[in-house]
C-alpha positions as CSV (number, residue, x, y, z in Angstrom):
1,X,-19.5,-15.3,-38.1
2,X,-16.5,-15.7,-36.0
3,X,-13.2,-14.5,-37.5
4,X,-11.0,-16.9,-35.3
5,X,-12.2,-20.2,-34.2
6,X,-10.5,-22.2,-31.3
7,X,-10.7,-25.9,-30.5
8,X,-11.3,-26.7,-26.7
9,X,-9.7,-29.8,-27.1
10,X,-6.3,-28.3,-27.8
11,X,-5.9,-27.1,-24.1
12,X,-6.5,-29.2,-21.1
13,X,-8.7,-28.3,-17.9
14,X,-7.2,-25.6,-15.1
15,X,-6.6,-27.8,-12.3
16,X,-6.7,-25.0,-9.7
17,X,-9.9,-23.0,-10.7
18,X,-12.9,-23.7,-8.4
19,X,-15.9,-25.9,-9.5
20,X,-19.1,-24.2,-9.4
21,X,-17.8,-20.6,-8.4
22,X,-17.5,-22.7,-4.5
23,X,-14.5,-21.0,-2.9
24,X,-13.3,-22.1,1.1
25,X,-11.2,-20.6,3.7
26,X,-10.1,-22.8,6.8
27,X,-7.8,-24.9,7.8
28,X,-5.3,-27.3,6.4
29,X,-5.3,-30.9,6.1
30,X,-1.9,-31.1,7.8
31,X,-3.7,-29.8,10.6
32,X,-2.4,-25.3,11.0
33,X,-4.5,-23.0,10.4
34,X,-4.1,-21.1,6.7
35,X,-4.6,-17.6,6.1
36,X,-8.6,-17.2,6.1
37,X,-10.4,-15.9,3.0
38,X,-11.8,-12.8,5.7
39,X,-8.3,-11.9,6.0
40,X,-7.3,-11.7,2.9
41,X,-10.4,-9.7,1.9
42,X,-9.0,-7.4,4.8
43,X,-5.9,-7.0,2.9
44,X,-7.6,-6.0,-0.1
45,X,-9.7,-3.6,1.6
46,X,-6.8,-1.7,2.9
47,X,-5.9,-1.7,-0.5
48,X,-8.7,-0.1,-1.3
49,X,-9.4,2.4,1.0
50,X,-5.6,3.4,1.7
51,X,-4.4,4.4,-1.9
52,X,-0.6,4.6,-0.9
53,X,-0.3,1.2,0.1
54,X,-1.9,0.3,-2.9
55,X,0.7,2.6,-4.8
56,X,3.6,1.8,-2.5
57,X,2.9,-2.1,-4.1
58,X,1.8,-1.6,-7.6
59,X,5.6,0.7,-7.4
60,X,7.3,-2.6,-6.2
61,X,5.6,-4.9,-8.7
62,X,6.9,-2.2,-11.6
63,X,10.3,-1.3,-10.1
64,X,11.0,-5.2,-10.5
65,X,11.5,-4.5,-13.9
66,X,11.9,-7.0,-16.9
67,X,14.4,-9.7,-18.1
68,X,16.1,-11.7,-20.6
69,X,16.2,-15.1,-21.0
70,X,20.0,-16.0,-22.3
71,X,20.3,-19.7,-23.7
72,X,23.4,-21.0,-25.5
73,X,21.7,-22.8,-28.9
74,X,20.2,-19.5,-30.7
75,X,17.6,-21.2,-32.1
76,X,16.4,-22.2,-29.0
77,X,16.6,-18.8,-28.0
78,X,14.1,-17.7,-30.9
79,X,11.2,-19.9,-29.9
80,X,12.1,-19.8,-26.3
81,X,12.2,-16.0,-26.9
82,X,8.5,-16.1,-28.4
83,X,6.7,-18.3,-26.0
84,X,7.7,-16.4,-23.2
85,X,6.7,-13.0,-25.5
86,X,3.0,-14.8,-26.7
87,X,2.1,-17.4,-24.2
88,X,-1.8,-16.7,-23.2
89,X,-2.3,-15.4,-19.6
90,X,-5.5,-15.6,-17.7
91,X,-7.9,-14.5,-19.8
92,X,-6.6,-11.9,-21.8
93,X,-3.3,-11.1,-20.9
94,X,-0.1,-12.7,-22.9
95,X,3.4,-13.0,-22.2
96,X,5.2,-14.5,-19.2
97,X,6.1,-10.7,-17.5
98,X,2.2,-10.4,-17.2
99,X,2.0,-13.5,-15.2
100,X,4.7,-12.6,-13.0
101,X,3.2,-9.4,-12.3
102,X,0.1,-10.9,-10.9
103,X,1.8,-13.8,-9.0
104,X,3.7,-10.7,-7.2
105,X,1.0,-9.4,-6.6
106,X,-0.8,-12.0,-5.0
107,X,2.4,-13.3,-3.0
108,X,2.7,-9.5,-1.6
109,X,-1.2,-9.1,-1.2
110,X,-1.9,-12.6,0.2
111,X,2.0,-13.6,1.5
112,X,1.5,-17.0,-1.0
113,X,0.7,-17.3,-4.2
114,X,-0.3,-20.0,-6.9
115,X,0.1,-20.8,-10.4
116,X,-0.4,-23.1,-13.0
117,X,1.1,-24.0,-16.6
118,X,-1.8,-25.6,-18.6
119,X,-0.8,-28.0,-20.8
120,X,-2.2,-28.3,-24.6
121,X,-4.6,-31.1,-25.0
122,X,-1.9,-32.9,-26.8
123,X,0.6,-32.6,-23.6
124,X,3.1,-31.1,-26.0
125,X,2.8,-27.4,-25.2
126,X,2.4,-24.8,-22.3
127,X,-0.9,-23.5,-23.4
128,X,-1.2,-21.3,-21.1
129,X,-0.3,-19.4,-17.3
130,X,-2.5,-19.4,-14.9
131,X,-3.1,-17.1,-11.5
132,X,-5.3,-19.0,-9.4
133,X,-7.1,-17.9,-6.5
134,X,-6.3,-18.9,-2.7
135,X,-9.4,-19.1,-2.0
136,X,-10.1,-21.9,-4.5
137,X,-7.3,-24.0,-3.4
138,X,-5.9,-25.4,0.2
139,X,-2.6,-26.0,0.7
140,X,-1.3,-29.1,2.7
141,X,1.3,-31.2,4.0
142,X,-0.1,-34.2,5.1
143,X,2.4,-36.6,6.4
144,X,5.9,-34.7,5.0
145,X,6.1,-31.1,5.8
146,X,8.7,-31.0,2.8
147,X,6.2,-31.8,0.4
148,X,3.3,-29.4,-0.4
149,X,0.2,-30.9,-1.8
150,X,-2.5,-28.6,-3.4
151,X,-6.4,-29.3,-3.2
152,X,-9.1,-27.8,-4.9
153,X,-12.4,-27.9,-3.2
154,X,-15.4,-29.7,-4.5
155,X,-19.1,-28.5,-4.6
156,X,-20.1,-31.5,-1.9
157,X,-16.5,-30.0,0.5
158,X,-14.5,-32.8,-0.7
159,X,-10.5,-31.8,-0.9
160,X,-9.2,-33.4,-4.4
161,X,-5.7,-32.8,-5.0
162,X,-4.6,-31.4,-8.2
163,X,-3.5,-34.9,-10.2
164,X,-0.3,-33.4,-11.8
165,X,1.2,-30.7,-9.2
166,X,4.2,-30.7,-11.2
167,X,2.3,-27.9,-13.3
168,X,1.6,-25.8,-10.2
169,X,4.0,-22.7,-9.2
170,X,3.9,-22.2,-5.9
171,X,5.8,-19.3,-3.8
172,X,5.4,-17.9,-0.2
173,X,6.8,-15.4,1.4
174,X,8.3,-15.7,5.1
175,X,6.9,-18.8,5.8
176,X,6.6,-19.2,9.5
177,X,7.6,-22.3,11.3
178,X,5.9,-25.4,10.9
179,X,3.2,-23.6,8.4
180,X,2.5,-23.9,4.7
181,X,1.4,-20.6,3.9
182,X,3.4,-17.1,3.5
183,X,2.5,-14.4,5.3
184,X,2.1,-11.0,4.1
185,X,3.9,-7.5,3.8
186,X,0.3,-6.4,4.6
187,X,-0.1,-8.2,8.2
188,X,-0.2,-5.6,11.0
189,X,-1.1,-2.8,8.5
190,X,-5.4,-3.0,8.8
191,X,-4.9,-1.0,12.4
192,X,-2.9,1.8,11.1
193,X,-5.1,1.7,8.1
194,X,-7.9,1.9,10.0
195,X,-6.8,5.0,12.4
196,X,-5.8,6.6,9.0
197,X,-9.3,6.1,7.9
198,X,-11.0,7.2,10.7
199,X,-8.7,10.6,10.6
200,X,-9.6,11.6,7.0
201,X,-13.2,10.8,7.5
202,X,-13.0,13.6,10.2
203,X,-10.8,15.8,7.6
204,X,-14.0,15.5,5.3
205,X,-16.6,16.0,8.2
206,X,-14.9,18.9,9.3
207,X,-14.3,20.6,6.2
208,X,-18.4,20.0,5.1
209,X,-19.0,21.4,8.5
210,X,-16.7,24.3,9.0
211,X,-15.6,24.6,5.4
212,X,-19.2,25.1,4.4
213,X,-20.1,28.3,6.4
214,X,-23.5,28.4,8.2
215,X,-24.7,31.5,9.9
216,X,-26.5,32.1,13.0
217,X,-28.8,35.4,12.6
218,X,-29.6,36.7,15.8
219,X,-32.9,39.6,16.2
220,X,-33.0,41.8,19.3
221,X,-35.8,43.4,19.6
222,X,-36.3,46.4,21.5
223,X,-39.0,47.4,23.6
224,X,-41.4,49.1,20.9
225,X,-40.9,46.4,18.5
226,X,-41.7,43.3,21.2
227,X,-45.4,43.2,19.7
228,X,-43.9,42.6,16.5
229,X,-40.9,40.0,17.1
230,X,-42.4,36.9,15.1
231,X,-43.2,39.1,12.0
232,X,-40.3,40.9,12.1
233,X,-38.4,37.7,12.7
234,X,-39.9,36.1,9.9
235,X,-39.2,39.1,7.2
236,X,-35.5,39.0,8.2
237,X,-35.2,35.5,8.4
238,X,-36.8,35.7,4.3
239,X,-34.5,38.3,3.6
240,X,-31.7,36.3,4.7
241,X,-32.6,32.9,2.9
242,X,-32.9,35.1,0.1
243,X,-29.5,36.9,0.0
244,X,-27.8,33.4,0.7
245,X,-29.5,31.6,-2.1
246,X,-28.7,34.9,-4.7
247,X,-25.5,33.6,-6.8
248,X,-24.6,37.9,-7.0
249,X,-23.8,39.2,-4.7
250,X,-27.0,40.7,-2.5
251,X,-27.5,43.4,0.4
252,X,-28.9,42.3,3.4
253,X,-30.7,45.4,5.2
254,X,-32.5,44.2,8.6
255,X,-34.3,46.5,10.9
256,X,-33.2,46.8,14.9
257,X,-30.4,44.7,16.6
258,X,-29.4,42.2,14.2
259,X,-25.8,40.4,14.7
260,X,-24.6,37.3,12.0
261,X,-22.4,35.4,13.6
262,X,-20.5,31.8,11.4
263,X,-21.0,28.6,12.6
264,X,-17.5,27.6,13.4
265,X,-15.6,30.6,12.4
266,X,-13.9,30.9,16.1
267,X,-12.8,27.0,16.2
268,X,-9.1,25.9,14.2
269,X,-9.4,22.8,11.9
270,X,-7.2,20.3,14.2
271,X,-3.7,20.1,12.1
272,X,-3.3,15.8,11.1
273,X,-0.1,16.1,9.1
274,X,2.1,15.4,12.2
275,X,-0.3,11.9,12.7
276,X,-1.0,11.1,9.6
277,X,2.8,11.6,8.4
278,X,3.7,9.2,11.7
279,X,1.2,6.7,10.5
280,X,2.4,6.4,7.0
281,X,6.2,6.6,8.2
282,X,5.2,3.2,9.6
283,X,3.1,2.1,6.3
284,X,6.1,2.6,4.2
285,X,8.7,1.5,7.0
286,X,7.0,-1.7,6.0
287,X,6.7,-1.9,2.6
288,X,10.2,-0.2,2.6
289,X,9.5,2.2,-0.1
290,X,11.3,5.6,0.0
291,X,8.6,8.3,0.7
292,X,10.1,10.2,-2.4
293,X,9.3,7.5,-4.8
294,X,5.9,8.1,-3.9
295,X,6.0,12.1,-4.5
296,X,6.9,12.4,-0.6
297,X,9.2,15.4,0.0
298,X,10.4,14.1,3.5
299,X,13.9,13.7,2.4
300,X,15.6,17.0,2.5
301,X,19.1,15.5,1.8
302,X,20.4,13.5,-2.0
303,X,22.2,11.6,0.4
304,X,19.4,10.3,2.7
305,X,17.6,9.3,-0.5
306,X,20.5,7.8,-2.0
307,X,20.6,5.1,0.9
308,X,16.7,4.7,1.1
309,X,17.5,4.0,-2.7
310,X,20.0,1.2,-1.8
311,X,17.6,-0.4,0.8
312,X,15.0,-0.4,-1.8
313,X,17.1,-2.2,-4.3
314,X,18.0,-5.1,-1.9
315,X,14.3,-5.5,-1.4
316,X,13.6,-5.9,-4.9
317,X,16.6,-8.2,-5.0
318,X,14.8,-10.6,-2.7
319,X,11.6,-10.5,-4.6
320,X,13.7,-11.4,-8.2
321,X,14.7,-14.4,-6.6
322,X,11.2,-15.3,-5.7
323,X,10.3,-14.4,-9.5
324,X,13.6,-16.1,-10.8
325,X,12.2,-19.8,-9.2
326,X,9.1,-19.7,-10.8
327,X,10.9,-18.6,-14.1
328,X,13.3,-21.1,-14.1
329,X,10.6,-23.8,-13.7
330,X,8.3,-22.7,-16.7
331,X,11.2,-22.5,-18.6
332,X,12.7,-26.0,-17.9
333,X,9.1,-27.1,-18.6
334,X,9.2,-25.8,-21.7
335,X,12.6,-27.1,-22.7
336,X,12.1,-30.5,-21.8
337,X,8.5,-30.6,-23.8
338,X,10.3,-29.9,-26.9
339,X,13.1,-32.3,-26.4
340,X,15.7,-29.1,-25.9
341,X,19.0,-29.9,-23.6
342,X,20.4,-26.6,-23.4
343,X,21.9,-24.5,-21.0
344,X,20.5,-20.8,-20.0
345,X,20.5,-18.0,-17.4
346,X,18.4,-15.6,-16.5
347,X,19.8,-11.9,-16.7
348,X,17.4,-9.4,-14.6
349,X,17.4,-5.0,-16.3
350,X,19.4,-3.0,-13.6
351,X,17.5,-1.6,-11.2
352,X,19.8,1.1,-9.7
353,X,20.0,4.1,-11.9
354,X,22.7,5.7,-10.0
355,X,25.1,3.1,-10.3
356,X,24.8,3.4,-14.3
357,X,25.7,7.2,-13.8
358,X,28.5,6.8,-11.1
359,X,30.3,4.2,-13.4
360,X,29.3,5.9,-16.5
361,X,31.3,9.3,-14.9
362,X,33.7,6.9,-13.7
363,X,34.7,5.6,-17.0
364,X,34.9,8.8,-18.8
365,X,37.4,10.3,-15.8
366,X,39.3,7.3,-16.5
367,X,39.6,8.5,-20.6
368,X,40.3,11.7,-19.3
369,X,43.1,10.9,-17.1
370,X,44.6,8.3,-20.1
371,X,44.2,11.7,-22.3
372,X,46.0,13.6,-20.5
373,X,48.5,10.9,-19.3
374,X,49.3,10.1,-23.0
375,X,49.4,14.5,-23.9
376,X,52.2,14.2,-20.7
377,X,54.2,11.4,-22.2
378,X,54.4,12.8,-25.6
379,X,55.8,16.6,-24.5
380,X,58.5,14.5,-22.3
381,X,59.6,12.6,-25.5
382,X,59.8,16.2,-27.1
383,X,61.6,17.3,-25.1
């Protein structure tokens, strides 16, 4: 027995989701080439396989941070207020912040990203967000390179464009000259990622090889005991086995010129932090996230951090405003479905802890200067 029952009806179909699991990667009706499904798999990879870029990203998407929606009729603020709180994401995510969160993610990741507001069968609700897939869409602009039509890709090939793109939220980032698609933070990393790779994998050989101490037991025998080697050879190299595999410790006692020598013992481990250091100096350069925010300890100065701080902020500055557009649209969606003319603004949490401390300190030298100002104006009217 099913506890909650939904009607299908009540929500119309996701224009951007792929028909039959059918997914393409080429190029665009307008003719430029789009960013290829293998390269964005390349992107995710890195991902993967380099955990701090994966971090340095996932520290971006929450360092963001949250918002409030400010409109001028406070009724409208209530409901506006609980759509935005309740609104189904995907398939089991709700609230608007969860939707932004992946459409950062996928404009950082893939340089573009698309979504979708889907409509209650009625027309008279947002339903629901939705984070579609690049690879189940093309992008295209035909005839007008100021107007971007979407297409979703039919079993047969066929490109059908999506018939109400007013739904759609679309956002790039650094959109090149003359093309469609974003580009993103990710291009030029998969080299250094792949140089990184290659250097721990030889960490990890190393260590299994030198780490792991094998021993080379070398038998000398003397001239009385020449008719005897392969015997004697055989007991010690039994006796040695047997010591090895003994989890106490265990005396070895051989008889004639014996000598153990380790495998490796007379070889240094190559040192990688100057390389790898260099190579993620350039990771980071990129994503232009402060190595401290990452548990780094290359900044020796509060100073030097205090500036990589500032750049930081500016960054997420830029990306706010990519967030604020696609805001601002669901939300006029939403007004204008339920017959609301009213105006709002968007207020953003500060991102910046400092400046909260510098002008809380600030404020309370200014009481204490008024404090003692006042204490020096009252012992000159005394006197």
């Amino acid at each position: 027995m099913k506890l909650f029952k939904r009607n299908k009806k009540e929500e119309a179909a996701v224009q951007t989701a792929a028909s039959d699991g059918y997914h393409v990667g080429g190029l665009s009706l307008w003719g430029h080439s789009t960013i290829s499904r293998c390269e964005r798999k390349l992107y995710r990879e890195l991902r993967k396989n380099v955990p701090i870029v994966d971090a340095a990203i996932g520290k971006i998407i929450r360092l963001v941070g949250g918002y409030r929606v400010i409109c001028m009729d406070t009724a409208v603020q209530r409901e506006l207020t609980d759509f935005l709180q309740q609104v189904r994401v995907n398939g089991c995510q709700r609230g608007v912040r969860r939707f932004l969160e992946n459409h950062l993610d996928r404009l950082l990741t893939d340089g573009t990203a698309v979504g979708e507001m889907v409509l209650s069968g009625s027309g008279r609700e947002i339903a629901a967000l939705y984070n579609a897939s690049l690879d189940d869409v093309v992008l295209s602009a035909e005839d007008d390179p100021f107007h971007v039509v979407c297409c979703v890709v039919q079993p047969s090939g066929e490109q059908v464009p999506v018939p109400y793109p007013d739904l759609l939220l679309i956002s790039t980032l650094l959109t090149e000259d003359g093309q469609v698609y974003g580009t993103s933070v990710l291009r030029g990393m998969p080299f250094i990622g792949e140089v990184l790779r290659k250097i721990w994998q030889a960490i990890g050989m190393n260590w299994e090889r030198v780490g792991n101490m094998r021993f080379v037991v070398s038998y000398h025998p003397n001239d009385n005991d020449r008719g005897f080697t392969k015997e004697r050879a055989a007991q010690i190299a039994s006796e040695w086995s047997k010591a090895m595999r003994s989890s106490e410790p265990h005396d070895f006692v051989s008889i004639g010129e014996v000598s153990v020598k380790g495998i490796g013992a007379d070889m240094s481990m190559p040192d990688a932090q100057v390389p790898v250091r260099m190579l993620v100096e350039q990771l980071l350069s990129k994503l232009s996230i402060p190595p401290f925010l990452l548990g780094l300890s290359w900044s020796s100065t509060e100073r030097m951090s205090a500036q990589q701080a500032d750049m930081l902020t500016s960054e997420l500055e830029y990306y706010r405003d990519q967030l604020d557009t696609v805001l601002r649209k669901i939300c006029d969606c939403w007004l204008k479905l339920h017959g609301y003319r009213c105006d709002y603004h968007i207020e953003w949490d500060d991102i910046n802890l400092q400046d909260e401390v510098e002008q809380a300190r600030a404020a309370l030298y200014r009481a204490q200067a008024q404090k003692l100002q006042r204490g020096d104006n009252r012992q000159g009217e005394g006197e």
